[in-house]
N, C-alpha and C positions, 0 to 999 in steps of 0.2 A: 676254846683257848685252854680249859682244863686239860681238854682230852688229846692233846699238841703233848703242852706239860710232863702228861704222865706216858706218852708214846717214848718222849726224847730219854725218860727215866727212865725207864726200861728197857731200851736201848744202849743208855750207858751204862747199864749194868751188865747185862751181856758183854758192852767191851772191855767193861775193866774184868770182868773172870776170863776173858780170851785172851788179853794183854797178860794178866798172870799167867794163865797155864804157860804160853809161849815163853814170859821171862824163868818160869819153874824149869822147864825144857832147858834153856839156854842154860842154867846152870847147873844140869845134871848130875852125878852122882847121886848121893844117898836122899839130898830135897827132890830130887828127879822123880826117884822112885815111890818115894812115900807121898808128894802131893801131886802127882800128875790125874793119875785117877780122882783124887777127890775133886778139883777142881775141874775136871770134862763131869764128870756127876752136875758138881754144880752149873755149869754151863747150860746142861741139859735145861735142870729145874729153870733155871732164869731164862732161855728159850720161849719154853711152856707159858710161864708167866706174864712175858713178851709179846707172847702170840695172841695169849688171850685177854689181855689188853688192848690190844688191837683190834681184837674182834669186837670188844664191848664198846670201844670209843667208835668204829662205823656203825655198830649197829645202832646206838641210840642217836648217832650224827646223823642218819638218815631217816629213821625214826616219825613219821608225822604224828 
C-alpha cells in the first residue's frame, strides 16, 4: 500500500514539472526562454527519482 502511495507521488510529480514546462512553452517569450531549460533539468531529476522509486518498491514487493 505504501509502495502504491509513493509510486502515484512520484508520478505526480513528474506531471506537474511536464504540465509546467508545456504551460512555460505556451507562454513564451522572455518566461519561455529563461525557465524552459530549468524545468526539462528538473523533469530530468524527478524521472530519476521516479525510476528509482520504482525500482525499490518491486524490489522489496517481491522480496521474500
Amino acid at each position: 500500500m505504501l509502495g502504491t502511495i509513493l509510486i502515484f507521488v512520484a508520478v505526480g510529480i513528474v506531471a506537474l514539472v511536464l504540465f509546467a514546462g508545456v504551460a512555460v512553452m505556451a507562454v513564451g517569450g522572455e518566461t519561455s526562454a529563461r525557465w524552459s531549460n530549468v524545468l526539462m533539468r528538473y523533469r530530468v531529476v524527478a524521472q530519476a527519482a521516479a525510476l528509482a522509486v520504482i525500482a525499490l518498491v518491486v524490489y522489496f514487493a517481491t522480496r521474500h
